[in-house]
N, C-alpha and C positions, 0 to 999 in steps of 0.2 A: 668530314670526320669531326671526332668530338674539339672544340673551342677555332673550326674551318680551319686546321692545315697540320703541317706536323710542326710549326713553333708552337704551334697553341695562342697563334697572335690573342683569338676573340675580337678581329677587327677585321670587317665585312665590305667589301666596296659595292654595297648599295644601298639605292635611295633609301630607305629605313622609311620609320613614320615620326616623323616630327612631329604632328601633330594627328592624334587619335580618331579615327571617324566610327572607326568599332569592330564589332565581330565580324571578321570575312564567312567563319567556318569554326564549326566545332566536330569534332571527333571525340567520341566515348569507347573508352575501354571499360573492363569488368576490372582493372586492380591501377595500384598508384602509377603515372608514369613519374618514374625520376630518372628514366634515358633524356640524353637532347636530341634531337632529330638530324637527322642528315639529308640532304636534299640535290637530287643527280635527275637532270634531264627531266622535271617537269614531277618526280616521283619523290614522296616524303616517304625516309623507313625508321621506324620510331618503336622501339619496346616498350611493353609493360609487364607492371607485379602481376598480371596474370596469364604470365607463362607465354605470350604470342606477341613477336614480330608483325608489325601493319607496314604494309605498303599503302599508299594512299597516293590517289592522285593532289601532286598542288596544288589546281585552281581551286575545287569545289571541297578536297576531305574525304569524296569516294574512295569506299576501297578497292585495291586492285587484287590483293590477296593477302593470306594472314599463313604463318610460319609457326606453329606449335613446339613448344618447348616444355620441358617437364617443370621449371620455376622461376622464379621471381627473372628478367629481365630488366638490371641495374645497371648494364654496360651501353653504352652511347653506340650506334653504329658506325661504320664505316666503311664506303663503298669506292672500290677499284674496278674499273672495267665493266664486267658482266658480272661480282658479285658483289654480294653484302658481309660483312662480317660483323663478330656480336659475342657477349660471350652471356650464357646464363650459371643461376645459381645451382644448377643439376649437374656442374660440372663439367659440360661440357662448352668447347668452342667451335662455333658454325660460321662453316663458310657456304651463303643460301644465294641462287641464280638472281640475280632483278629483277630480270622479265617475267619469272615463272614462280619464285619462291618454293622451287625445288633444291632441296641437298643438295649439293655439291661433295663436301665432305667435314668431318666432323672430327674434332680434337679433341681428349678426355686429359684432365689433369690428375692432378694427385687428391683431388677432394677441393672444392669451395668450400671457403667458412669465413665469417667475419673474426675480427679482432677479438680477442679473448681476455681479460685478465682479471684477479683477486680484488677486491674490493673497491669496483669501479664506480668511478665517480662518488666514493663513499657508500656505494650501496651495500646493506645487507642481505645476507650474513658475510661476515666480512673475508672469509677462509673459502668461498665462494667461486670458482672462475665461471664469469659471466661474459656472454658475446655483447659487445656493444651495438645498443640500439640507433647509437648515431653513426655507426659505419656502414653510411645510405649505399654507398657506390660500389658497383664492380669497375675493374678497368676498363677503359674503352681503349681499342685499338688504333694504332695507325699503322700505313701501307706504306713501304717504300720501298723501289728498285725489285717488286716482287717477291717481297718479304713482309710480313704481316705482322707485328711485334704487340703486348700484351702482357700486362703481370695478371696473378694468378693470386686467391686465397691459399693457394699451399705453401706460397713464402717466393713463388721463382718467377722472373721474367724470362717468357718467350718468344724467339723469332721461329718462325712458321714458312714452309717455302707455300704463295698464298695463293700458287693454283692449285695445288697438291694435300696441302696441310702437314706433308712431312716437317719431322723437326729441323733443323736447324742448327739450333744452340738455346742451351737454359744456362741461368744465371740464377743463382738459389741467393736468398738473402737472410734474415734472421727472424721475419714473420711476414705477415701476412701483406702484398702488395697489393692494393686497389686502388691507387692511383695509375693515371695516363701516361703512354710516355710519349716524349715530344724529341723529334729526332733533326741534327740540327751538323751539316759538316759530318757524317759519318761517325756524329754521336750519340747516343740514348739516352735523356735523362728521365731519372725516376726515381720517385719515392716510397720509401715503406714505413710500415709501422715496426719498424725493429730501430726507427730514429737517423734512419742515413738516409742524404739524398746519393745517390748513384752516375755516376756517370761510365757508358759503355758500350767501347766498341760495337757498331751496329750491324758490322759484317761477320765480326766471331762472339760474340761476347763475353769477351774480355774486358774487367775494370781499367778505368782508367787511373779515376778516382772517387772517393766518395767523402763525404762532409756529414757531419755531426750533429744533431741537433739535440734537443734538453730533455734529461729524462726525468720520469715521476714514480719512484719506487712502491710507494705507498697504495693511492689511489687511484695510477693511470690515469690521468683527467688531463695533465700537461704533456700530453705525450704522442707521438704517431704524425706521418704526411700522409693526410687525404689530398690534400691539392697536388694537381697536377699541374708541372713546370710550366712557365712559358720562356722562351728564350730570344730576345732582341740586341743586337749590336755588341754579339759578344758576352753577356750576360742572362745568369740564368737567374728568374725570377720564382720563387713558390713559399706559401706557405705554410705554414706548422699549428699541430695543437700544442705546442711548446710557446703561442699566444705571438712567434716572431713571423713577419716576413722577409725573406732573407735575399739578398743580390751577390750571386757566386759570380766571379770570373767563369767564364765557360771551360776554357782552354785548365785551371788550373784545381780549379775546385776552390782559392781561396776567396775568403769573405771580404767583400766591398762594404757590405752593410747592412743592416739590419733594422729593421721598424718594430719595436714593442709595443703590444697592445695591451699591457696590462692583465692578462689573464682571457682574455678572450682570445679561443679557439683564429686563425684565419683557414677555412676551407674552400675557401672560393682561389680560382687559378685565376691570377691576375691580369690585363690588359696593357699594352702599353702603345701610346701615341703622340707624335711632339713632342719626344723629350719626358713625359711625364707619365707616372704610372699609378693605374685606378685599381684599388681592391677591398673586399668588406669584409667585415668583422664580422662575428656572431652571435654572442650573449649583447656584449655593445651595441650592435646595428648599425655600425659608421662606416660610410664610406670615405674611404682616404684617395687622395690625390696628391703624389708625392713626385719631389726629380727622379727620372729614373735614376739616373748616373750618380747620387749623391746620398740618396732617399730621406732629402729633406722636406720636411709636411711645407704645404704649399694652401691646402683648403683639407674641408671634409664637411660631410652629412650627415646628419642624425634621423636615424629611422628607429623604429619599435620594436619590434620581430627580429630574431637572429639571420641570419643573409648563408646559405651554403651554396647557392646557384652562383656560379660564374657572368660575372658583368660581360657584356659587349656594347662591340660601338659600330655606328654606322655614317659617315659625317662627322657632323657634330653632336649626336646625340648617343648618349650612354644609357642601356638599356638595363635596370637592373631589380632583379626577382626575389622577394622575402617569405620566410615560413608563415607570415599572415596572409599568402595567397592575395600576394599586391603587387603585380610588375609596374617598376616606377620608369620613366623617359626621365631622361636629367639631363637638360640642355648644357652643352660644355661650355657654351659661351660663356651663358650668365651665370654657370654650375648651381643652377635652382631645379628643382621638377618642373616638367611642363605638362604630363599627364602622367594618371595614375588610372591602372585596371585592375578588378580585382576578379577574381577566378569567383567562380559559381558558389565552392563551397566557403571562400572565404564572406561572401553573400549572404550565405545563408546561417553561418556557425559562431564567426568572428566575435562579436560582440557579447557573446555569451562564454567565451574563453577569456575574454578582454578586461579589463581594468578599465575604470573612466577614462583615463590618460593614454589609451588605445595598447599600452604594454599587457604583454602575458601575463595571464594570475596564475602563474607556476603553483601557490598557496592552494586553487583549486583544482588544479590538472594532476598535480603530483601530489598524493596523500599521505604518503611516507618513504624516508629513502630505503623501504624493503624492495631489492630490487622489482621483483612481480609488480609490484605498483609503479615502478618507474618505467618499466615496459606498457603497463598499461596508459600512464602521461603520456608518453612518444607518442599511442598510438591517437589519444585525444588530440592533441594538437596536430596531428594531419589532417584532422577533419575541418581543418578552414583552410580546406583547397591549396596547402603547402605548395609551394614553389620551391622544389628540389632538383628539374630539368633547368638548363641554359637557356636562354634566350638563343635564338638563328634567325636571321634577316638575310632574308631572299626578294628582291628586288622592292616592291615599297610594302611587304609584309613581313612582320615579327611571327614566328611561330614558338611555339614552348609549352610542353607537358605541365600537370596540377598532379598533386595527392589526391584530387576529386576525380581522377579517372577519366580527363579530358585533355585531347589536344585543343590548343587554341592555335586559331591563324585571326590576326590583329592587322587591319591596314586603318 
């Protein structure tokens, strides 16, 4: 499932690639993938923006069959037993066989939508409610005990009985949820863009508690949880476009501590390892390595490109994906890169969206803040092969979706 488990660790116990030898396998789809891949029994199931689920076998890329959906496929899969699950933007939630990528059965919600608000990011006209174009992700699912759990664009998390798809229990929130939830002790945690994290009963859904983060009346820009929790040692770890990364006590909901970023967005769902915990920025491009238990900076990284893809680690090595369509290795040891790959389209486009200094010419991509032209920016800068999938490391290959319409498999 999305970040390997229901903490959401992002930490893989296999040999990874430490060092790059190159493309195993590629796979092309017709739209962006910004699903992460899931990977059961030798079989990779991986969505794209063009409406279809791929089964693919691991070693080679071949497909074994493809799952038709009426849109966009933004939700990470996640596989229990004999099936798959997934949710697309047509509203509907599928649970599809493995073997066969036949229906099983299908859950409709109250309507998919992304986040909405008046004068976003500044854009015009300002009286305007516009959906955000950086609200990449649907939720991805996790399974547990035979319950299949999920937020929705209609505002509610769902548990699902996940051979059946009968309900179970909704938990309605105050807007739109598209983040993951990560279940931990017979708990649910989860975020919305109504500004709460949630914590909740996994068997009824009932609150436990929920926590607070920053609001932005104006502009909506410092506002919503895209990341999805991770939870280690008792603490729960996620970030906010409220620019914090935040460390809840599990059990209580209360705040241990907080990392500010200055204004930069954190959407990436954090890792943690040893004691220490990895997570990236997005206008900044920094990766931070902080205590977990204290969240005192300890190092960081400076990169280019805004970072939304979720770090993993494999060993010693930290895997991690930027909007310039550049997966970087970053050895833990010596916390330096030791390789860097860049996706096809960032090949091919990068340099021509680029500034000397390898930063975005936002000055060129965005021509004014009417919104219409900020949807069309978004849509330029996906064209250098964006990294908006996670990285997933299955035995010594990395695999992870592009904005370029391609899976990669890296050993």
């Amino acid at each position: 499932m999305f970040r390997n488990n229901l903490s959401h660790s992002g930490a893989y116990s296999a040999a990874g690639v430490p060092t790059l030898k190159g493309v195993k396998w590629t796979f092309h789809t017709n739209g962006e993938v910004v699903s992460s891949p899931a990977i059961v029994n030798g079989v990779i199931y991986v969505g794209s923006n063009d409406g279809n689920l791929y089964a693919l076998d691991q070693q080679t890329g071949a497909k074994k069959w493809v799952f038709r959906t009426e849109a966009r496929i933004d939700s990470s899969p996640a596989v229990d037993h004999d099936l798959v699950y997934f949710g697309s933007y047509d509203g509907n939630f599928y649970a599809v066989e493995t073997t066969t990528g036949k229906l099983r059965w299908k859950f409709r919600n109250a309507g998919e939508r992304r986040y909405a608000a008046t004068h976003l990011h500044g854009s015009l006209p300002a009286g305007e409610t516009m959906p955000d174009p950086f609200d990449v992700y649907l939720s991805s699912p996790a399974v547990s005990d035979g319950v299949v759990y999920f937020g929705s664009g209609d505002g509610s998390v769902y548990a699902l009985d996940a051979t059946t798809g009968t309900l179970k229990w909704k938990f309605k929130t105050g807007d739109v949820v598209h983040a993951s939830p990560a279940i931990v002790d017979g708990k649910l945690y989860i975020g919305s863009w109504d500004s709460y994290l949630y914590a909740l009963d996994s068997a009824t859904g009932k609150e436990i508690w929920r926590f607070k983060t920053g609001e932005d009346p104006d502009i909506h820009n410092q506002v919503g949880i895209q990341s999805s929790a991770t939870v280690a040692d008792g603490i729960v770890y996620f970030g906010c476009r409220d620019s914090n990364l935040y460390a809840l006590d599990a059990a209580t909901g209360k705040k241990l501590w907080s990392f500010n970023n200055k204004g930069s967005w954190v959407i990436v769902s954090p890792v943690v390892q040893a004691g220490k915990l990895y997570f990236a920025t997005s206008d900044t491009a920094l990766l931070h390595v902080v205590d977990a238990k204290t969240g005192t900076p300890i190092d960081s990284l400076k990169f280019f490109w805004p970072i939304f893809s979720s770090p993993s680690i494999a060993g010693t090595t930290l895997y991690l994906a930027g909007q310039d369509g550049k997966l970087i290795a970053v050895d833990l040891t010596s916390f330096k890169p030791a390789w860097t790959f860049q996706s096809e389209g960032s090949r091919q486009n990068l340099a021509a969206l680029s500034k000397p200094d390898g930063k975005p010419n936002y000055e060129a991509v965005f021509q004014s803040n009417f919104y219409d032209d900020v949807i069309v920016g978004v849509g330029k800068t996906h064209t250098v092969g964006t990294f908006l999938s996670s990285p997933v490391i299955s035995g010594s290959v990395v695999y992870i979706g592009s904005a370029d319409g391609n899976l990669y498999a890296l050993e």
